[in-house]
N, C-alpha and C positions, 0 to 999 in steps of 0.2 A: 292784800286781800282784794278779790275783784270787787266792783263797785258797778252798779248798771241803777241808773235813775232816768223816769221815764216821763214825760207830762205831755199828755195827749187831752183832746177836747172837742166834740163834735158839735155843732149846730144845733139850737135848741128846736124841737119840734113836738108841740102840748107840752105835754105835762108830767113831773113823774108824782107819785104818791110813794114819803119815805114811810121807811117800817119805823114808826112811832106814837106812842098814842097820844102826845102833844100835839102833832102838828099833821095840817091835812097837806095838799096838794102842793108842790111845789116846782115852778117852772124848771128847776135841774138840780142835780145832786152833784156835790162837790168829798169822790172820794181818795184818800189815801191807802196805801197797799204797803204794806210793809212786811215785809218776808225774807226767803231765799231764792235757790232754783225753783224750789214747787211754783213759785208766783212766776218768775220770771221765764220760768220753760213755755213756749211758743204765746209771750204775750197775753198771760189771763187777764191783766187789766183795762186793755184794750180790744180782748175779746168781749167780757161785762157790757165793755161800753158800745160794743155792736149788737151785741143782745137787746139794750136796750134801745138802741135807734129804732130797730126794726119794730118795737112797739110803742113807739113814738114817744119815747122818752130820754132825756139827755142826762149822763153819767159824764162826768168830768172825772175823770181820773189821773192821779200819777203814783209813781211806784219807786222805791225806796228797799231795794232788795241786793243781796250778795250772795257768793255762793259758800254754802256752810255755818250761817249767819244765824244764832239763838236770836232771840229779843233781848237778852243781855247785852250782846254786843251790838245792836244797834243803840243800844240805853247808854255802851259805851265809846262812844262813837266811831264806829266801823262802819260806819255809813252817813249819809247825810238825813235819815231819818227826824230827829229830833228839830232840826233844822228847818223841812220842811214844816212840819207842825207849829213852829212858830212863827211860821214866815206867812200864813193864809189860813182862812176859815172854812171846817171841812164839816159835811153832817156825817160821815163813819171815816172810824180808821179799820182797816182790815189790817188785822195781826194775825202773822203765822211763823210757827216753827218745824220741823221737822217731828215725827214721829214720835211722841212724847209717851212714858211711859208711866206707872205707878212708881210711888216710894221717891225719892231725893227728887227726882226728874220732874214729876208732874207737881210738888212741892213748890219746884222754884219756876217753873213754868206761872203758878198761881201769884206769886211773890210778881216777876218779870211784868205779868199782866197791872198787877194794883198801880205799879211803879208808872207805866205808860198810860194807864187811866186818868191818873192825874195832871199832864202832859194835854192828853187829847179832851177832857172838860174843858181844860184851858183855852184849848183852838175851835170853842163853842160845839164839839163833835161827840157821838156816842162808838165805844169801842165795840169792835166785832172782831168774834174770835173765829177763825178761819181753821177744822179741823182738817188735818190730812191723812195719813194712813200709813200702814206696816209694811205697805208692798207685798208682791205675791209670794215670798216664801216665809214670810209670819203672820198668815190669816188667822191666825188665832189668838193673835193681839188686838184684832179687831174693836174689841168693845174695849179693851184696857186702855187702847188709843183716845176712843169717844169719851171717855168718862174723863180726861185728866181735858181736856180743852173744853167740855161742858161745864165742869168745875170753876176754870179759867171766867167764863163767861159768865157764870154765876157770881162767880168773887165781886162782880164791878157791876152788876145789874147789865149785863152788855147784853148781847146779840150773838147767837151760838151759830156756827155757819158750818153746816154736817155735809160737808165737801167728799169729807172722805165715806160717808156713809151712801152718799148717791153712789160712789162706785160700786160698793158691797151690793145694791137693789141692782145696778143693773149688770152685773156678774151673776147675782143670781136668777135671774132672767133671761142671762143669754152670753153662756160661760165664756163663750167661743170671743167677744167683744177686744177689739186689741187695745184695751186702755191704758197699757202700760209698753214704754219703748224698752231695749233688749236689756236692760238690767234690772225691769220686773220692779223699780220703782219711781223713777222720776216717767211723769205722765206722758204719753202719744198725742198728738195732736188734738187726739177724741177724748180722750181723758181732763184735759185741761178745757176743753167744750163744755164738757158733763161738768167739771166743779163750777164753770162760768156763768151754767145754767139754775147751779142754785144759789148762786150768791147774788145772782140779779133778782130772780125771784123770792129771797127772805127779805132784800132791802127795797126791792118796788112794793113788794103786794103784791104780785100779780102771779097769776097763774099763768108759767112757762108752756103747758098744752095748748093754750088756744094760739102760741106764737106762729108766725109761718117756720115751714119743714124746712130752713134755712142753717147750717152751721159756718163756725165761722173757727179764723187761728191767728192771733197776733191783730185780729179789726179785721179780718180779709176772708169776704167766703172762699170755703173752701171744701170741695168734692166729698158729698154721704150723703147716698139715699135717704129719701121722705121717711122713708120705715125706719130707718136709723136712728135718724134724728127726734122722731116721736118714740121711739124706746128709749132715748135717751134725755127726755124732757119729759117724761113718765118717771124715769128713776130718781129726775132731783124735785121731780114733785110730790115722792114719795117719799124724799127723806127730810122735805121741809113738813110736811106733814108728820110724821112720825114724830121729830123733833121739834117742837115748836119753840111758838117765839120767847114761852116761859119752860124749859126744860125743870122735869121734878128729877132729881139725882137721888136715888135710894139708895144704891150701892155703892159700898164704899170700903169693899173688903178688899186690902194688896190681895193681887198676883204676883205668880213669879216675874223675875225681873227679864225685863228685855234685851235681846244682845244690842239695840240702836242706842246711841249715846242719844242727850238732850239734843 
C-alpha cells in the first residue's frame, strides 16, 4: 500500500487566530492531514500552508495520506497516522475519506470519526472533518456526500470543512472552471487551491477575499489570473458561510445508494 508522509514548516510571521471559541490568537498552528489521494494530489497541505504565509500567518503542517486509504485503515495501521498523533501536539487533525455515501457507508464513516476523536483530544487537538465530493459524473450525490461528513463532524463537536461544497459554488458560477483532472474526480491543480482556500479560512477566521489575487500547488505559486483566483476565494467564502462552524443537519432521509465504495 503506498505510503507518502509529508512534514513541512514555514517561518512564523504575526499571528494566526484558530477557529475556537476557547482560545484567541495564537503565534502558529500546528496541523495534521490525514487522508488519501484527494489530500495528497498536488500538495493541499502545504498549499493551506502558503495560504496562510501570504496573510501572515504560520500553519505548520504534516500529512499522513495513501492512496485508497478509509480512516479505518489508517486506524489500522496503513499508514503512520496514529503514530504521528502521538508523537507531537497539534490544534486540528484534518480527516478525510473518499466520497462517502448514505446507509453502511456514512454509518461507519461516523463510527471511523468517534474512534480517531479520541486519539486526536489525546494530542491536545480538535478533529476536522474535511468533505470531498462525487466527481462530475454523480452531481447528484452532491448533498448525500455533505450530509454523511457534516454528520461525522457533528458526532465529535468537530469542525465541518465543505471542501467539496466550494467546488459545487464555484462550478456553479462558472461551469467552464477546469477543477477536476481527466478522470473527472481526483482534483486539478485549481481544484485542490479552491479546497485549500476553505480550509485555511474555516481554521484561521479570516476571510480568504481580502487575500492577495495569489494561487498556489504543492507551497509554490503557480500561474491564474487575479479574476480567477477572486472567483475562487469567493466560492470557499461562500461555502464557509453557508456551512458554518455549527452545522444544523435536518435531514436525514437514505438515498439511493451510491455506486463509490467507502
Amino acid at each position: 500500500m503506498p505510503r507518502l508522509v509529508l512534514l513541512f514548516a514555514l517561518l512564523p510571521v504575526l499571528q494566526c487566530v484558530p477557529y475556537r471559541e476557547d482560545v484567541g490568537a495564537a503565534p502558529r498552528m500546528h496541523i495534521l492531514f490525514v487522508g488519501n489521494s484527494l489530500t495528497y494530489y498536488n500538495g493541499l497541505p502545504l498549499t493551506v500552508a502558503a495560504i496562510a504565509a501570504t496573510a501572515g500567518d504560520t500553519f505548520d503542517v504534516a500529512m499522513s495520506a495513501g492512496a485508497n486509504l478509509g480512516l479505518i485503515d489508517h486506524l489500522a495501521g496503513a499508514s503512520d497516522a496514529t503514530q504521528q498523533l502521538a508523537g507531537a501536539r497539534w490544534d486540528f487533525v484534518v480527516l478525510q475519506q473518499g466520497p462517502t455515501p448514505s446507509g453502511i457507508c456514512r454509518d461507519s464513516l461516523m463510527l471511523w470519526t468517534r474512534m480517531f476523536d479520541g486519539r486526536i483530544r489525546g494530542a491536545g487537538a480538535r478533529t476536522a472533518v474535511f468533505m470531498t465530493w462525487p466527481g462530475v459524473t454523480h452531481a447528484d450525490l452532491w448533498d448525500d456526500v455533505r450530509l454523511s461528513f457534516q454528520l461525522a463532524a457533528k458526532e465529535v463537536d468537530g469542525v465541518f470543512l465543505p471542501g467539496g461544497e466550494a467546488l459545487r459554488f464555484a462550478l456553479a458560477a462558472r461551469p467552464g472552471l477546469p477543477l477536476f483532472g481527466p478522470d473527472g474526480f481526483h482534483p486539478s491543480e485549481m481544484g485542490s487551491f479552491l479546497a485549500a482556500l476553505e480550509i485555511y479560512e474555516r481554521l484561521s477566521g479570516r476571510d480568504v477575499r481580502t487575500l492577495a489575487r495569489q494561487a498556489f500547488s504543492s507551497g509554490r505559486l503557480t500561474p491564474m489570473s487575479p479574476d480567477t483566483v477572486a472567483w475562487l476565494q469567493d466560492a470557499a467564502h461562500r461555502a464557509n458561510e453557508k456551512y458554518g462552524p455549527k452545522p444544523a443537519v435536518h435531514d436525514q432521509r437514505p438515498v439511493a445508494e451510491s455506486p463509490h465504495s467507502c
